[in-house]
C-alpha positions as CSV (number, residue, x, y, z in Angstrom):
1,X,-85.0,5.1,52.5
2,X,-84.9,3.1,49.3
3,X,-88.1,4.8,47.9
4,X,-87.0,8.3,49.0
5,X,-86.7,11.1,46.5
6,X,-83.4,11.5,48.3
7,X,-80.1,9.3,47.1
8,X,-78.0,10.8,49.4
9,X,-78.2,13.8,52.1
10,X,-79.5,15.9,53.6
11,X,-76.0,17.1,54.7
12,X,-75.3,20.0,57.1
13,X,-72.6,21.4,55.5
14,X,-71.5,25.4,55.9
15,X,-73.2,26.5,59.1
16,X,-72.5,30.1,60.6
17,X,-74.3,32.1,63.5
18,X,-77.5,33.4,61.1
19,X,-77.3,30.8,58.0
20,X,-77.0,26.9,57.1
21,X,-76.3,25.4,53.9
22,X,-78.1,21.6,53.2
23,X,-76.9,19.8,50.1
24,X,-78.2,16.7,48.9
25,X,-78.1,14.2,45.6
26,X,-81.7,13.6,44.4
27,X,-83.3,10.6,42.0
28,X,-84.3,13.0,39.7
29,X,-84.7,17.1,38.4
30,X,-86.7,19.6,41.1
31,X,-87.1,21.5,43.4
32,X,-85.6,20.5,47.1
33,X,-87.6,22.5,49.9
34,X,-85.7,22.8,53.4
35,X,-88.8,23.4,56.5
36,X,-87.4,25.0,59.6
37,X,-89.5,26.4,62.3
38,X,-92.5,27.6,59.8
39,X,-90.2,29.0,57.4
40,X,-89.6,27.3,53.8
41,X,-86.2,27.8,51.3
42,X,-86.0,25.8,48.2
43,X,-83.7,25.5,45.3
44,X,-83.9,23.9,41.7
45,X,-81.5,20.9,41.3
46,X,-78.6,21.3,38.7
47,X,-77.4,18.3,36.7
48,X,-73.8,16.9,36.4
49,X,-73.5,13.4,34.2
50,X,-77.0,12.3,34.6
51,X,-76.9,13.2,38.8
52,X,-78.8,15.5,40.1
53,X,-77.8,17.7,42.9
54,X,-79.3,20.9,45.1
55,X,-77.7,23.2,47.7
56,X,-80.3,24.9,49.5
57,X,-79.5,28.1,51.6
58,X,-80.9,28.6,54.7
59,X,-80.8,32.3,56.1
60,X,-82.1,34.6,58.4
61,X,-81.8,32.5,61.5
62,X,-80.8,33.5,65.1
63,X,-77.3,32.3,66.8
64,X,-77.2,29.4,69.3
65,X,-80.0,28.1,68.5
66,X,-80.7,24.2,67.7
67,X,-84.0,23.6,65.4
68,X,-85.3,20.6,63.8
69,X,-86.2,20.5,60.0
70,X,-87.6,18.5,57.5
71,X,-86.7,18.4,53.0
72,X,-89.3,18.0,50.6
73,X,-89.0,17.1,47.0
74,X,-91.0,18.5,43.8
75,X,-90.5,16.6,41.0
76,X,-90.0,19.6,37.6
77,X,-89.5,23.2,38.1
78,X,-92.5,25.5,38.8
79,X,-92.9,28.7,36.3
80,X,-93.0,31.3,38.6
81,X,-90.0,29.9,40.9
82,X,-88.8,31.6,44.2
83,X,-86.3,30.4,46.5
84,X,-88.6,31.2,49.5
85,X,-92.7,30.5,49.3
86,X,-94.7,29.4,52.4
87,X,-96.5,26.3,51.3
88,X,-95.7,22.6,52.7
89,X,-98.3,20.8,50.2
90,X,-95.7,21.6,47.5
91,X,-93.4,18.9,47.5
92,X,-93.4,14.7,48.8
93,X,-91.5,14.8,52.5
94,X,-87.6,13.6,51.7
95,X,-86.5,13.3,55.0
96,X,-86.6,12.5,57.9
97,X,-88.0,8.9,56.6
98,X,-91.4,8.3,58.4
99,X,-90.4,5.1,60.2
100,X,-87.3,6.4,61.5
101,X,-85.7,5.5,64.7
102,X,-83.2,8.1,65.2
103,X,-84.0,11.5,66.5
104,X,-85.0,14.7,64.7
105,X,-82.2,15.8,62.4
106,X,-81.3,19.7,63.4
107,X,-79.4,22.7,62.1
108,X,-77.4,24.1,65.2
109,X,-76.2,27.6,64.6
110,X,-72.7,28.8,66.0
111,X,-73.4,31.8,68.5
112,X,-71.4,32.5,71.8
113,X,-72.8,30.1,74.2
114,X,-70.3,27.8,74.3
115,X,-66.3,27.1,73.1
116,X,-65.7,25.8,69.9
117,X,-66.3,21.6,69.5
118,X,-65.0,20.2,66.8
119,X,-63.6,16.3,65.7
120,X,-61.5,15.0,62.8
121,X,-59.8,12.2,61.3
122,X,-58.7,11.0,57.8
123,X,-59.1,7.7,55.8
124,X,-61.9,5.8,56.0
125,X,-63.0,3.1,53.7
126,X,-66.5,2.3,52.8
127,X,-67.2,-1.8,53.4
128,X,-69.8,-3.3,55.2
129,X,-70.5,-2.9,59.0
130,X,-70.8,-6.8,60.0
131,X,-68.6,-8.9,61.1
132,X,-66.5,-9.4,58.1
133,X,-66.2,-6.3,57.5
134,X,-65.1,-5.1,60.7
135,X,-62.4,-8.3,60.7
136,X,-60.6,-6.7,57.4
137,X,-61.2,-3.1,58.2
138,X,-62.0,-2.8,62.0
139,X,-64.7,-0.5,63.5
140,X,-66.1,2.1,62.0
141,X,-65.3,5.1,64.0
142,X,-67.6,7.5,62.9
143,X,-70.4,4.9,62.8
144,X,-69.8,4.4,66.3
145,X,-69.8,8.1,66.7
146,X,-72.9,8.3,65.3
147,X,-74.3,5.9,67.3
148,X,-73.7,7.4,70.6
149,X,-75.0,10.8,69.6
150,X,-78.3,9.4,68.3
151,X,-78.4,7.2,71.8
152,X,-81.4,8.7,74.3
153,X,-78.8,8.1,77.0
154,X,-76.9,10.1,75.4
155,X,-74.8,12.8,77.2
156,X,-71.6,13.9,75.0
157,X,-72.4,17.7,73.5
158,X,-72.7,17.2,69.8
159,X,-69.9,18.9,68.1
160,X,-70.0,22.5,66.1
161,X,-68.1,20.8,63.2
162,X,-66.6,17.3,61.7
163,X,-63.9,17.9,59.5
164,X,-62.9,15.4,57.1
165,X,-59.0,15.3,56.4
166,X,-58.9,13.1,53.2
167,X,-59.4,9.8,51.8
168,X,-63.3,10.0,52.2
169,X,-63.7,7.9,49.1
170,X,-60.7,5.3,47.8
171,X,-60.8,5.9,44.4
172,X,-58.1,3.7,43.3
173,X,-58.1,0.9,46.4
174,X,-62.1,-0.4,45.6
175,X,-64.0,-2.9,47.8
176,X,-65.7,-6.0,46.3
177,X,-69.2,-3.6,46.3
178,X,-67.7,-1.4,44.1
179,X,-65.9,-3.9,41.4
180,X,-69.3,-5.1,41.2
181,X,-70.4,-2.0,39.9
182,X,-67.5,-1.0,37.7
183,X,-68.1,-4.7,36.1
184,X,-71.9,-4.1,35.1
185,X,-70.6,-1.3,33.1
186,X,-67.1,-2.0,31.5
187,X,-64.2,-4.8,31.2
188,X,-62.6,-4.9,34.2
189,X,-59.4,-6.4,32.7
190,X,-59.2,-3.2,30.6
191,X,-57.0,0.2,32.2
192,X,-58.0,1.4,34.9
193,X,-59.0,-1.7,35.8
194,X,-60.8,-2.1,39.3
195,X,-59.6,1.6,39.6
196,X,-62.8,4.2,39.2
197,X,-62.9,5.5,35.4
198,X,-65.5,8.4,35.2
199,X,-68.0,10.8,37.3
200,X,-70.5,7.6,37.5
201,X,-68.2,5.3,39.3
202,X,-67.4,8.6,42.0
203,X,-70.9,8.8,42.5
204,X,-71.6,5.5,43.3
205,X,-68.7,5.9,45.3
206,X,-69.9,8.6,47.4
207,X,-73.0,6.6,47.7
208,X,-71.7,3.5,49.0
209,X,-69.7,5.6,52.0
210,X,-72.3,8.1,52.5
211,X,-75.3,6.0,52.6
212,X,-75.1,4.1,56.2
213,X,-78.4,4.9,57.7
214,X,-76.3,6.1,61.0
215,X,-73.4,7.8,59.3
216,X,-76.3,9.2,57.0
217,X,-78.2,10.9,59.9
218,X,-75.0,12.1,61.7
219,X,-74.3,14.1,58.3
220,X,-78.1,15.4,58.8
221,X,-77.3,17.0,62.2
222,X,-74.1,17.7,62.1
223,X,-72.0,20.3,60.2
224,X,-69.0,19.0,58.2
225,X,-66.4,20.4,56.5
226,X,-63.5,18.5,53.8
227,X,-60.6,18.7,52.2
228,X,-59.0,15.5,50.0
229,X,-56.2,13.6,49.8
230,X,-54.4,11.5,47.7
231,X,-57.0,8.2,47.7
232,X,-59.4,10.4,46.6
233,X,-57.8,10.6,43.2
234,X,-55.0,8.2,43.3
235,X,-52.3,6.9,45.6
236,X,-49.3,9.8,45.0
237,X,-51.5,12.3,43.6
238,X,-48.5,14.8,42.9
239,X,-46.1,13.6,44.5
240,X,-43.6,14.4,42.2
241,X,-43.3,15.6,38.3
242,X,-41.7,11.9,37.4
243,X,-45.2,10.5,39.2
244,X,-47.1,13.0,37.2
245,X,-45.8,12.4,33.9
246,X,-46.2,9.4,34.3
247,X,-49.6,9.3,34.9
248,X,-50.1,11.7,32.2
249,X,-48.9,8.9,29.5
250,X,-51.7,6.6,30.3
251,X,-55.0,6.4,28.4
252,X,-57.3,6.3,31.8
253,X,-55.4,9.8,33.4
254,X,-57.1,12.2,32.3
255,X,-60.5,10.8,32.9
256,X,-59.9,10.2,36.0
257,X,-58.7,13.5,37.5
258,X,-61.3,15.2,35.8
259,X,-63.9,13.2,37.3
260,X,-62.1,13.2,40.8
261,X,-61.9,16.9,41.0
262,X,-65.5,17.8,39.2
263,X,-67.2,15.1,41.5
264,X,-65.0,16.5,44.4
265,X,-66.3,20.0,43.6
266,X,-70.3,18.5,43.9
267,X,-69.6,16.7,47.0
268,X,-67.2,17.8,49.0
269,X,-66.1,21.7,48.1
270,X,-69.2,23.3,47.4
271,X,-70.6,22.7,50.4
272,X,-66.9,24.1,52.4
273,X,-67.8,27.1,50.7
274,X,-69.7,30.2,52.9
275,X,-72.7,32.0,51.2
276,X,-70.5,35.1,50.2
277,X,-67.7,32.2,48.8
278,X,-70.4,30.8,46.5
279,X,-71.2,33.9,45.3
280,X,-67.9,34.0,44.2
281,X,-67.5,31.2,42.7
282,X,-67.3,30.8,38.9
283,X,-69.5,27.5,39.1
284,X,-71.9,28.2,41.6
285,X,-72.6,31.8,39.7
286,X,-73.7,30.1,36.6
287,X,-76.4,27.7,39.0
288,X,-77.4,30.5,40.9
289,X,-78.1,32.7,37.9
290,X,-80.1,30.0,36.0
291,X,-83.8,30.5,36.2
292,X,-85.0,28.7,32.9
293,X,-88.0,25.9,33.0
294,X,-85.5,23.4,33.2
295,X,-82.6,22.0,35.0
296,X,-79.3,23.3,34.3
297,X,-76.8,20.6,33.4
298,X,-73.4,21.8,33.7
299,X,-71.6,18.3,32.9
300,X,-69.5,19.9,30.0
301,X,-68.7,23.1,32.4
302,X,-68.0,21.4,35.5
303,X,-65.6,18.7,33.5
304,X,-63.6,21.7,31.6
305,X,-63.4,23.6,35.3
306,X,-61.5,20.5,36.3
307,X,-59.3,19.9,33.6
308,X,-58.5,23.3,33.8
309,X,-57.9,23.4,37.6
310,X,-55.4,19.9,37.0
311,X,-53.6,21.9,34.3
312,X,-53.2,25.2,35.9
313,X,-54.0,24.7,40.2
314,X,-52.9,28.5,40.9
315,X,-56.2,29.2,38.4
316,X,-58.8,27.9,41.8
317,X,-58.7,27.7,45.7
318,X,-59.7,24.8,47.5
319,X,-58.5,26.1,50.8
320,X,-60.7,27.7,52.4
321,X,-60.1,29.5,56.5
322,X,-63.2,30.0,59.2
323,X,-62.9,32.2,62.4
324,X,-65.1,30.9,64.9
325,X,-64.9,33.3,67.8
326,X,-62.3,33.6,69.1
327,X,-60.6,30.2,67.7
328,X,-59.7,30.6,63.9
329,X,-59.7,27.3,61.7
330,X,-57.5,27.4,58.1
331,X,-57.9,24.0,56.1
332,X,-55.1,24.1,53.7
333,X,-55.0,22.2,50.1
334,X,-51.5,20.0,50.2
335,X,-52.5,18.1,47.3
336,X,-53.5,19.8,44.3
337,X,-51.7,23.3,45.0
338,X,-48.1,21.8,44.7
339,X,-45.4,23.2,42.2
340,X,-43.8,19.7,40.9
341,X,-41.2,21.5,38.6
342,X,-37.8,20.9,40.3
343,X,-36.1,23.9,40.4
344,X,-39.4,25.5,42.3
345,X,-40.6,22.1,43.9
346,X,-43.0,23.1,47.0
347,X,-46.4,21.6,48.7
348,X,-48.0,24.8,48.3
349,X,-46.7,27.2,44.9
350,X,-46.5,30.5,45.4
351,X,-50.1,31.9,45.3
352,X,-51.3,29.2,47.9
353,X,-48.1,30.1,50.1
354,X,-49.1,34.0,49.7
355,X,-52.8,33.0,50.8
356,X,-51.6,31.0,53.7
357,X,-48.9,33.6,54.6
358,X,-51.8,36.5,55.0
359,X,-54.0,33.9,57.2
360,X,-51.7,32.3,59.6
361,X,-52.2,35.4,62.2
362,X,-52.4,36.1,65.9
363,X,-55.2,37.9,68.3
364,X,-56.7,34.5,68.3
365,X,-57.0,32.0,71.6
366,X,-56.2,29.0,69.2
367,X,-55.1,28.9,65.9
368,X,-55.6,25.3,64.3
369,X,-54.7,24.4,60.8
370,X,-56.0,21.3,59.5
371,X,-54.1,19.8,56.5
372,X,-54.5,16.1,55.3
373,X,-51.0,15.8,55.4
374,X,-49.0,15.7,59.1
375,X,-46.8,18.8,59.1
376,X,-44.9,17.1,61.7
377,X,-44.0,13.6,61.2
378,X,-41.9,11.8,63.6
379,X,-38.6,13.2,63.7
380,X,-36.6,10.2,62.2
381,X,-39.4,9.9,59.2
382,X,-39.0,13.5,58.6
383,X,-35.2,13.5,58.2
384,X,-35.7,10.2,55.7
385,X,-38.4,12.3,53.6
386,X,-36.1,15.2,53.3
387,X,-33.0,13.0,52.4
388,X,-35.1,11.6,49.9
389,X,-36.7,14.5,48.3
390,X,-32.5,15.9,47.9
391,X,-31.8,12.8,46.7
392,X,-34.6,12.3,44.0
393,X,-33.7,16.0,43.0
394,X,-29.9,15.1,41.8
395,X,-27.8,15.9,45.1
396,X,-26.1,12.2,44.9
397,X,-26.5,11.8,41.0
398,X,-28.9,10.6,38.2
399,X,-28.1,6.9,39.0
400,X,-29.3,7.5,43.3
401,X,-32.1,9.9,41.8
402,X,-33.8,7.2,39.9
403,X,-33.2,5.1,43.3
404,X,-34.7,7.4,45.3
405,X,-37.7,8.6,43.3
406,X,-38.8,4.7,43.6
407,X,-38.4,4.5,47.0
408,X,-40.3,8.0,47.2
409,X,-43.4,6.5,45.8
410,X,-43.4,2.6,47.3
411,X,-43.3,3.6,50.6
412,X,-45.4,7.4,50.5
413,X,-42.3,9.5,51.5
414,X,-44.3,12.8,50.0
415,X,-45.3,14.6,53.4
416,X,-44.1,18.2,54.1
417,X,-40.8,17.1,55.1
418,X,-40.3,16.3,51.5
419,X,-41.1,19.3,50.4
420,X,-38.5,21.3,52.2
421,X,-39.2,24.4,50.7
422,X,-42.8,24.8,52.1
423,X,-42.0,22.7,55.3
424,X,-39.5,26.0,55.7
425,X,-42.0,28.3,54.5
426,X,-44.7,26.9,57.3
427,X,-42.6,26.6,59.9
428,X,-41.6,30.4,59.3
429,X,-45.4,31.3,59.7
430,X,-45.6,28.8,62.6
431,X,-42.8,30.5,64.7
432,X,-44.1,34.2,63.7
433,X,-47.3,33.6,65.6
434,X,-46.1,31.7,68.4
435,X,-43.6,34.7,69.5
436,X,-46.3,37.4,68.9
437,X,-44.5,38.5,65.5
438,X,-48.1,37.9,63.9
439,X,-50.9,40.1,66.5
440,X,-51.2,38.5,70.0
441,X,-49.9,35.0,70.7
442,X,-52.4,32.4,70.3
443,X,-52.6,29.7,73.3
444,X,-51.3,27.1,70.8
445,X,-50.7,26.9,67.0
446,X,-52.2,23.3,66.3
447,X,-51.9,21.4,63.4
448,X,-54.6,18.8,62.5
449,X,-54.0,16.2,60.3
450,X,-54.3,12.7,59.3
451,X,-53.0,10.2,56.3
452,X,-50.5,8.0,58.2
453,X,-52.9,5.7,59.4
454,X,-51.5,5.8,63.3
455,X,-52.5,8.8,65.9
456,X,-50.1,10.6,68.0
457,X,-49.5,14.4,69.2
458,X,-46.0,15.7,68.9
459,X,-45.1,19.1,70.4
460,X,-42.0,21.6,69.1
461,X,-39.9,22.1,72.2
462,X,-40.2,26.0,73.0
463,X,-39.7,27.9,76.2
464,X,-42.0,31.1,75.8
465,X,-44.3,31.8,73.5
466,X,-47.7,29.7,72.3
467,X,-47.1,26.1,71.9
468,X,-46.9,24.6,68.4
469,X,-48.6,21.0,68.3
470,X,-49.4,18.3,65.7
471,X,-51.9,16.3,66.0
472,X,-52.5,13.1,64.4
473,X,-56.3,11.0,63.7
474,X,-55.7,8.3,61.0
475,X,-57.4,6.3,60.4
476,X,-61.7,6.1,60.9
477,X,-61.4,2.9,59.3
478,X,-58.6,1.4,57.6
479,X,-55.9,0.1,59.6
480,X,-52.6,0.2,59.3
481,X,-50.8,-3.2,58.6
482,X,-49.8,-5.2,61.7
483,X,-46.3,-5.6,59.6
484,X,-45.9,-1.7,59.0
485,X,-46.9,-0.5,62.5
486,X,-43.4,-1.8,64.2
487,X,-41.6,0.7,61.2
488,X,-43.8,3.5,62.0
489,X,-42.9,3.4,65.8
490,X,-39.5,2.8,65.3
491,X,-39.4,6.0,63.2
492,X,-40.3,7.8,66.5
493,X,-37.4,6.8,68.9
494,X,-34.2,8.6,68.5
495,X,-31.6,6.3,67.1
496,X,-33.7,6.6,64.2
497,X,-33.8,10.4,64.6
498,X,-30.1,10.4,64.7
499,X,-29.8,8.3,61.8
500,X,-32.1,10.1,59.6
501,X,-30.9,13.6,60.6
502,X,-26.9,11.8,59.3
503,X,-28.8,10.8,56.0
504,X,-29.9,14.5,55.7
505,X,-27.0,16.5,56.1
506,X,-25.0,14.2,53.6
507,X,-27.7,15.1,50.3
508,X,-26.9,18.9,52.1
509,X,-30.8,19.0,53.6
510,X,-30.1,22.3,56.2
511,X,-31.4,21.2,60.0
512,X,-35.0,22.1,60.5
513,X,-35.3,25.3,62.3
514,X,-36.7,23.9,65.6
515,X,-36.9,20.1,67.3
516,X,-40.1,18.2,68.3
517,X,-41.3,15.1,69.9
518,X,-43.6,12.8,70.2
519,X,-45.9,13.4,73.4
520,X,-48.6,10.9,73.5
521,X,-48.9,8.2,70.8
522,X,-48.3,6.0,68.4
523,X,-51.7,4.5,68.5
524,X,-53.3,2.5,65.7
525,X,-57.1,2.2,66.7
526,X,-59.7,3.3,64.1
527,X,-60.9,6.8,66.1
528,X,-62.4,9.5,65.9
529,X,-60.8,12.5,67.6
530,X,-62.1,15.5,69.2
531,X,-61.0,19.2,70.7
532,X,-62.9,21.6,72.7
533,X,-61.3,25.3,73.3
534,X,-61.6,24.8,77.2
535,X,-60.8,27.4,80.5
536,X,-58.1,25.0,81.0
537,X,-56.3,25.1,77.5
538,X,-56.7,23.1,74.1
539,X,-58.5,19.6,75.4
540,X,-58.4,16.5,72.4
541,X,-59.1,13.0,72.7
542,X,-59.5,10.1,70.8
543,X,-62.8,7.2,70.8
544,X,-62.9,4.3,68.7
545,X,-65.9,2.0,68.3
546,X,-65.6,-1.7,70.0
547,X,-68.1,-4.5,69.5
548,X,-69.5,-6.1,72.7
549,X,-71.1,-9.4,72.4
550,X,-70.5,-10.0,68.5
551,X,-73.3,-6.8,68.3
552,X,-71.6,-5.8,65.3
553,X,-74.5,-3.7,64.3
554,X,-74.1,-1.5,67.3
555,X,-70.4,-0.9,68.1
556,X,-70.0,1.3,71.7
557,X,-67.4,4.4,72.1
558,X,-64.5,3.7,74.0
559,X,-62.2,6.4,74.3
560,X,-58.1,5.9,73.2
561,X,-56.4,9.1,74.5
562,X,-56.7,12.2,76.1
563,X,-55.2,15.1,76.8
564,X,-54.9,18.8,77.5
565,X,-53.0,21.6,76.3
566,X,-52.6,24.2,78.9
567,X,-51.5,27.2,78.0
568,X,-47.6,28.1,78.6
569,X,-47.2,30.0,81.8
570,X,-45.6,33.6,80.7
């Protein structure tokens, strides 16, 4: 694909029962044409820093259906443009490449003829797929996923929807591919060092984990959804007002989070958003409306929406909440939404709490809620976080605080444990639906999540009502240290439960408002996990990718874990 008019894409991003939305990164300004059975859409490419980028809508097709479809590419912009004309000659075919060996990429509308199937996971990092790489980093889960689906022996259903949890791209950790890069254009010795500087280095980013020809032609077939994480701006990204400050005083800072979020915005969130969410939204209005002889560059836009969204987060949304069916999905923002001041220190300030609040409802079968962030940590590591977050805040003096806001940072104690104010907030919501306080009781209240690099499912212990689960996929490749994995289970057994929950109640942390435990896990594969809404209740499980005979080329899927959620018996 080295000579296509595509650098990355075509991605299958917003998909509903009538409509598709197919983003892609071209080698130059046009006009991107999207063929599905006879029909034509096309849209002009918009530029961002010297990129150029198209979204093209696809509309007015029928639910449950599966249909193949090919991108063209028309280099310059056509006088009399219209988003929809009926001619194939205009345009070079993009994709799929003629010598391809992987089947027909598709566009699968949602419909009624079968439960929602949908996988997840967090963290994966974007080194090669031999045998050195897979040494440092492991197996590529999604690769492996990939792999399987694209098999002719192939059996497993393809899934509705892949959502992404975080850490897609490593903005601050970069591999040897990427230094390489950053040293062709700029000392490397000079802040931010090997760390990414500016919207070119997060697009060659993107291109180095998006470009895998498998992982490319899953994104082709598939619909995917994301939300970020810290790594994709920094290690810490808000984790406390000290931390930003800090950040603040540097001379890379502000370059950097105002590339992260504008080249998050391209990538990522625009293609999260639904057709009537575009519509909406104040970027995508000013593309949409633009029908000059040219391409629309909105570099100097895009960057000042970003600065602006760093400065003042209650000012945008980048949560965003789908109801598919019966089985309703809310993907929440714990990064970027938080309120770092002290005296009003939560995950989620008080317009994102509102918008959650209104959303987390009943007269659903499942109610999941993915956040990057576990909302339920093991019960030992949750106490620790909330010690810490009271003791970083001044409840054992300035001297401890200074302590504690170290210890905060050097080992990631920023989870929703140490935001107790939000963790108290969710849990509220949480409860409310479970009991029936909210419309009818969902089946289960599910939290998906990732981050911690280790998988596990941990269940609030209830006797009526829906069940409340966490569940846990971290990482799709990048394991967690041998040395840090014996700390991570220890944190799950109860002396250090006990311990933790001691810790707390001396800083004057109030006792969470319900227990939980761990129910299957730790595990610390690279996987990819997946749920299906079946008769028999919530079923997940977990597959990681394992090399047989040094084919590291062509890992296999091996499944980790499984296990399903039946519904409580009233």
């Amino acid at each position: 694909m080295t000579n296509s008019a595509l650098i990355l894409g075509p991605m299958v991003r917003y998909v509903d029962d009538v409509s598709a939305s197919i983003w892609c990164e071209t080698r130059e300004a046009g006009q991107v044409t999207v063929l599905v059975d006879g029909r034509s859409w096309r849209a002009r490419t918009f530029a961002v820093h010297g990129h150029h980028y198209a979204l093209v809508s696809v509309d007015g097709l029928q639910p449950d259906t599966t249909l193949p479809y090919a991108v063209l590419f028309h280099a310059g912009f056509d006088a009399g443009f219209s988003a929809e004309f009926d001619a194939e000659s205009n345009g070079e075919r993009a994709w799929p490449a003629a010598h391809s060996t992987f089947p027909a990429c598709v566009i699968a509308t949602l419909g009624n003829a079968h439960p929602l199937r949908l996988s997840f996971g967090s963290c994966r990092t974007s080194v090669p797929h031999d045998a050195e790489g897979n040494r440092t980093h492991g197996v590529d889960a999604l690769r492996a996923y990939a792999l399987r689906l694209a098999s002719p022996e192939n059996e497993v259903p393809r899934p509705d929807l892949i959502l992404f949890l975080g850490d897609q791209v490593y903005a601050d950790l970069t591999t040897k591919k990427m230094q390489e890069f950053i040293r062709a254009r700029r000392d490397i010795t000079e802040p931010p060092g090997k760390e990414l500087a500016d919207f070119e280095e997060y697009a060659h980013l993107y291109r180095l984990a998006w470009s895998d020809e498998a992982n490319r032609w899953l994104f082709s077939t598939v619909s995917t959804a994301m939300i970020f994480d810290d790594h994709d701006i920094r290690d810490d990204w808000n984790t406390s007002l000290s931390w930003k400050r800090k950040m603040a005083a540097t001379s890379w800072w502000r370059g950097r989070i105002t590339a992260g979020l504008a080249s998050y915005w391209v990538y990522q969130h625009l293609g999260n958003m639904s057709p009537a969410e575009r519509a909406d939204d104040e970027i995508w209005q000013e593309i949409a409306a633009h029908d000059g002889a040219f391409e629309l560059d909105i570099s100097s836009r895009l960057d000042a929406f970003a600065k602006r969204c760093d400065r003042e987060p209650a000012s945008y949304r980048w949560s965003y909440c789908r109801d598919f069916n019966d089985v309703r999905l809310i993907v929440v923002d714990s990064r970027a939404a938080r309120e770092l001041e002290p005296t009003r220190r939560a995950l989620l300030d008080t317009a994102e709490t509102d918008w959650l609040d209104q959303r987390m409802r009943g007269g659903f079968r499942q109610l999941l809620i993915g956040t990057s962030l576990p909302f339920l940590l093991p019960p030992g590591l949750h106490h620790l976080e909330s010690w810490d977050e009271a003791v970083s805040e001044g409840a054992w003096g300035k001297s401890a605080a200074r302590v504690a806001e170290r210890v905060r940072r050097l080992v990631d104690l920023e989870h929703w444990a140490a935001f107790q104010r939000s963790f108290l907030d969710l849990a509220r919501m949480a409860a409310e639906v479970a009991d029936g306080k909210r419309g009818s009781s969902p089946q289960t209240v599910t939290f998906l999540s990732g981050d911690v690099h280790y998988s596990t499912v941990s269940e609030v212990e209830r006797t009526s009502g829906s069940r409340i689960v966490q569940a846990v996929c971290s990482p799709i490749r990048n394991p967690l240290p041998v040395a840090m994995r014996s700390f991570s289970a220890v944190l799950s057994y109860g002396i250090a439960t006990r311990l933790g929950a001691m810790l707390a109640r001396s800083a004057g942390v109030a006792p969470p408002p319900f227990r939980w435990a761990g129910i299957r896990g730790p595990w610390f594969d690279n996987c990819l996990a997946s749920l299906e809404d079946t008769p028999a209740g919530l079923k997940l499980w977990w597959e990681k990718g394992v090399v047989h005979q040094d084919d590291h080329l062509h890992p296999v899927v091996e499944q980790v874990a499984t296990l399903t959620l039946a519904p409580r018996s009233s």
